[in-house]
C-alpha positions in Angstrom: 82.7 89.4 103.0 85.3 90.8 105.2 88.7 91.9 104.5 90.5 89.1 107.1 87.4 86.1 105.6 88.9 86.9 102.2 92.0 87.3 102.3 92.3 83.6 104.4 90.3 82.0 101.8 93.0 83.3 99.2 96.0 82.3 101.6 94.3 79.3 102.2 92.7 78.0 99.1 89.1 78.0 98.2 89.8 74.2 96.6 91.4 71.4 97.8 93.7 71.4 95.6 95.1 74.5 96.1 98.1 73.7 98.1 99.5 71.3 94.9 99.1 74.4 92.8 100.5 76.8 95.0 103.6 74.2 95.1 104.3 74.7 91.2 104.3 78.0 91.3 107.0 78.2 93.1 110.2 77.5 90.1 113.3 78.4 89.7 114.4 80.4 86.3 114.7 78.2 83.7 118.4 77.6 82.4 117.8 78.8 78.2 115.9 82.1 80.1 117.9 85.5 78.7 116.0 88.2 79.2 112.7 89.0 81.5 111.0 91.9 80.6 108.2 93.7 83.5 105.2 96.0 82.1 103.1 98.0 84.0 102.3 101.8 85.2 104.2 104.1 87.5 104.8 101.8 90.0 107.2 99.6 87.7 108.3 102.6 85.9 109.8 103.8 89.3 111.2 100.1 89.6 112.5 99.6 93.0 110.9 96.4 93.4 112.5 95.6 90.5 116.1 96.6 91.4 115.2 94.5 95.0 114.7 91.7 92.3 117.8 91.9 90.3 119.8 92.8 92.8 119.0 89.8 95.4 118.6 87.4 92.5 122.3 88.2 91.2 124.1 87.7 94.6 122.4 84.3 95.0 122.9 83.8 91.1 126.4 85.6 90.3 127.0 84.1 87.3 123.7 84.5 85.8 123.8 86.5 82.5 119.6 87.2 82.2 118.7 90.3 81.3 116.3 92.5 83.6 114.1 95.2 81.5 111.6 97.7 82.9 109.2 99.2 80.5 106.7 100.5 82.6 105.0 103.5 81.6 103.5 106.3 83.8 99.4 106.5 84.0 99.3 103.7 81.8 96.1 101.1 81.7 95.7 98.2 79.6 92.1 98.5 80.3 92.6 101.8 77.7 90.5 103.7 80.2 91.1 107.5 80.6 88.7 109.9 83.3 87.9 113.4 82.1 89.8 115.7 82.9 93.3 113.0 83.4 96.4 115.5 84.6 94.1 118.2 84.5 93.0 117.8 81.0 96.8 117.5 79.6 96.9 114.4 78.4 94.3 111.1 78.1 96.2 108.0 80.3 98.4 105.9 77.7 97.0 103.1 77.2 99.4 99.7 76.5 97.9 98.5 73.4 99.6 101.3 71.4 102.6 100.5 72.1 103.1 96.6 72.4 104.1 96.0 69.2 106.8 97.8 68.9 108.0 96.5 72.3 107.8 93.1 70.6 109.5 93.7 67.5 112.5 95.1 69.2 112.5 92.6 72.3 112.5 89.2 72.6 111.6 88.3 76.6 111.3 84.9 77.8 109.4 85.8 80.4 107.0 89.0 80.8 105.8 89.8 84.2 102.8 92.5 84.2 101.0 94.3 86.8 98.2 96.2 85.9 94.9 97.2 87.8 95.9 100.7 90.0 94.8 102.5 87.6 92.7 100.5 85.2 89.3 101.6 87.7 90.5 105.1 86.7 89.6 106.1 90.6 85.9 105.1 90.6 83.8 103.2 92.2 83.7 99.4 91.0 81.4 99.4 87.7 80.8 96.3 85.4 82.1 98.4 82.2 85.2 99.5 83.9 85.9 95.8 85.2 84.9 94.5 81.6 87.4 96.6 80.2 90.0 95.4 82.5 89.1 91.4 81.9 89.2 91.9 78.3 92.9 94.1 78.0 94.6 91.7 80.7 93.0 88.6 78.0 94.2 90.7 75.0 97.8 91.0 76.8 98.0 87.1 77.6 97.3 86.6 74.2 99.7 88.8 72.6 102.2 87.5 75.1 101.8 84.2 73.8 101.7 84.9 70.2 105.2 85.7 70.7 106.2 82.1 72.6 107.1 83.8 76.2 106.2 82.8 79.2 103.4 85.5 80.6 103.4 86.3 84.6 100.5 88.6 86.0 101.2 90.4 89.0 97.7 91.9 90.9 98.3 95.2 91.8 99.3 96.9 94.8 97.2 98.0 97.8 95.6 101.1 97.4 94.7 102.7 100.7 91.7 102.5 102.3 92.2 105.4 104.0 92.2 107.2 100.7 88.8 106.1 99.3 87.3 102.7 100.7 85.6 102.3 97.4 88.7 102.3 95.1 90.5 100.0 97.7 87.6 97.8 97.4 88.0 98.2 93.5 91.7 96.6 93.6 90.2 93.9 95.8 87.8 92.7 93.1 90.7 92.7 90.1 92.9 91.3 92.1 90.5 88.4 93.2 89.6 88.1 89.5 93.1 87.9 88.5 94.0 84.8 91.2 90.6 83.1 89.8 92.4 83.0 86.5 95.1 80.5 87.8 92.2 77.8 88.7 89.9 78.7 85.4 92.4 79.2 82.8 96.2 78.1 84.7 97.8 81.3 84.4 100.6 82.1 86.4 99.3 84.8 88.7 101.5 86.0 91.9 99.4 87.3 94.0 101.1 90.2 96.1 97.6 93.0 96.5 96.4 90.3 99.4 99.7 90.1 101.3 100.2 93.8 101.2 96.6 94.7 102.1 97.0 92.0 105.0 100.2 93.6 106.0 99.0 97.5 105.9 95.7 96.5 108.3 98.7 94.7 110.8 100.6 98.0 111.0 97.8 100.1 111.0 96.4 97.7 114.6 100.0 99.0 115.7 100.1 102.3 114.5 97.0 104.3 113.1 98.9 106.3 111.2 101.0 103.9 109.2 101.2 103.8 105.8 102.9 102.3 102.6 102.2 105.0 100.0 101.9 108.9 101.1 99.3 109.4 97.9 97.8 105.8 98.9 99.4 104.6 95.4 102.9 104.8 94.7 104.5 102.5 97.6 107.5 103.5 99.5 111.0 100.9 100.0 109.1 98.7 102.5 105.8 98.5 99.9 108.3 98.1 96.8 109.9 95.0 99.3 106.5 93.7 99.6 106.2 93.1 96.2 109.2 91.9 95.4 109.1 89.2 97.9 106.2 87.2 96.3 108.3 87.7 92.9 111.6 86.1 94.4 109.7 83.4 96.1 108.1 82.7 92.5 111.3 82.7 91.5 112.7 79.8 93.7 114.1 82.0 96.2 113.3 82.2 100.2 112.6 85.3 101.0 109.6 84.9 103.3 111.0 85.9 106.2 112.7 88.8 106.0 111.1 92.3 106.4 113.5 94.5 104.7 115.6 94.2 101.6 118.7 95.0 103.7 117.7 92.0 105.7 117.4 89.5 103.3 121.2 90.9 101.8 122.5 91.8 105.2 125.0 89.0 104.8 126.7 90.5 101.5 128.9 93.6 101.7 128.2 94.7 98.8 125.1 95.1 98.6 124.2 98.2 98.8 127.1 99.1 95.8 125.2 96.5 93.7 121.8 97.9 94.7 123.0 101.1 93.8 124.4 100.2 90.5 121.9 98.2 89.2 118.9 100.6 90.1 121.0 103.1 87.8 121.6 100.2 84.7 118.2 99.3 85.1 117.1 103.2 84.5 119.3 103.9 82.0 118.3 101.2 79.6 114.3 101.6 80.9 114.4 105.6 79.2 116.2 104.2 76.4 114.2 101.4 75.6 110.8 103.7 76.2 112.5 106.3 73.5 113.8 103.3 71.2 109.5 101.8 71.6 108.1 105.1 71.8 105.3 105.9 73.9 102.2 108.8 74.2 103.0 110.0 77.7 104.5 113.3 78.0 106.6 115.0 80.9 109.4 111.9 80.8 112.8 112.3 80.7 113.9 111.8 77.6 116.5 109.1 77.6 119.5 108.3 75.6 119.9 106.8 72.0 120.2 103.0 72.2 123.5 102.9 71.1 124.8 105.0 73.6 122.6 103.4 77.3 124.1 100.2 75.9 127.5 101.5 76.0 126.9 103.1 79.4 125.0 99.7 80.8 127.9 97.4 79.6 130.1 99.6 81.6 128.2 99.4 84.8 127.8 96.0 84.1 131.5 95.7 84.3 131.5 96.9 87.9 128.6 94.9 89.1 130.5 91.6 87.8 133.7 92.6 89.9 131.4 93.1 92.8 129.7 89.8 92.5 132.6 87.7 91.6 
């Protein structure tokens, strides 16, 4: 099926009553929520998208107090996948099912959002082992997610680039599409932002040839981390749709920028201390600061961004 045929059927819905679902998907936070927690691989370990999150959420929200925690983890899979050879034979890919636990017995999120898949295919052609072991660690995670009463959020992951191997692209495309399936078969909450991202690459690429999100066709730059925050904030109650920038959508607050700023740096500051506090198997990370001491430092930016918003 072509790219365009798909992607409309998605946008679309393949049933009926997919425009009633699509409508509840969209919620606002609820009011009891106090801290939201995202897991996933590089991509959320480098957490712009995340900081676009916060950051626009709290200028519409200023007096919210939730909590926004980033433990994503470099190379990770929670399909526990590894190719030969991984950082040229330095280390196999961490793989989140050693480190959950401890994640949960030191946080309590209400809600979890996780985006998994780039590198789950471990950069090969689609296989049904591969894809099995994807299904079954995304199952494990919703499980474990529940045993602990929060609400679990799965993101499908980023475009890869076409231009960078067809066949992995087409990878993504398969997750992803198995990922959306899981909202009709089992009523997850899935937010779909590979489709709208893929959709939006082929558009600039009509324009441009040369266009592109990500340089390595994986890690996305500020308009790709946008991308994916937008179907987030939209989830999230917020209206968002139209803009094509994250300076757009805040172009009306002065501050912005400051708070962008600010937050990106409390966000990082508790992510290395919280991946220190959890532990974790992948080497060549900074190594961040005792807990005691990024809480201390994150209640004093915190400080700042609460005389900026108010």
């Amino acid at each position: 099926m072509s790219f365009l045929k798909r992607y409309c059927l998605i946008s679309l819905g393949i049933f009926m009553g997919f425009h009633s679902l699509k409508a509840q998907e969209n919620i606002k936070i609820p009011t009891e929520t106090q801290q939201i927690l995202f897991l996933g691989n590089s991509i959320t370990y480098g957490g712009q998208y995340i900081a676009f999150i916060e950051t626009y959420y709290r200028i519409k929200h200023p007096n919210s107090s939730i909590e926004w925690l980033n433990l994503g983890l470099p190379s990770e899979t929670v399909s526990g996948l590894s190719e030969e050879g991984h950082a040229g034979g330095a280390f196999p890919r961490p793989d989140l099912h050693e480190r959950l636990d401890r994640i949960f017995e030191q946080l309590q999120p209400d809600i979890i959002f996780a985006n998994y898949g780039m590198n789950d295919g471990i950069y090969l052609p689609l296989d049904d082992n591969r894809f099995a072991s994807y299904k079954s660690g995304i199952e494990w995670l919703n499980q474990k997610i529940d045993s602990i009463a929060a609400a679990a959020v799965f993101v499908t992951p980023p475009v890869f680039d076409p231009k960078k191997g067809e066949a992995y692209a087409n990878v993504l495309d398969n997750y992803s599409d198995w990922l959306i399936s899981k909202r009709y078969t089992d009523y997850w909450k899935v937010i779909d932002l590979h489709w709208p991202m893929r959709k939006f690459l082929e558009d600039q690429r009509k324009k441009d040839p040369a266009y592109f999100l990500a340089k390595d066709g994986i890690h996305p730059g500020a308009i790709g981390h946008w991308l994916m925050a937008k179907p987030i904030l939209e989830y999230l109650g917020e209206y968002v749709e139209n803009f094509d920038s994250f300076e757009e959508a805040v172009a009306t607050e002065e501050n912005a920028p400051e708070l962008l700023m600010l937050i990106s740096q409390k966000q990082a500051i508790l992510r290395d201390a919280w991946l220190r506090s959890t532990g974790h198997l992948r080497p060549g990370l900074a190594e961040g600061l005792p807990l005691e001491e990024a809480l201390k430092q994150s209640a004093e930016l915190e400080e700042k961004i609460q005389r900026l918003l108010n």
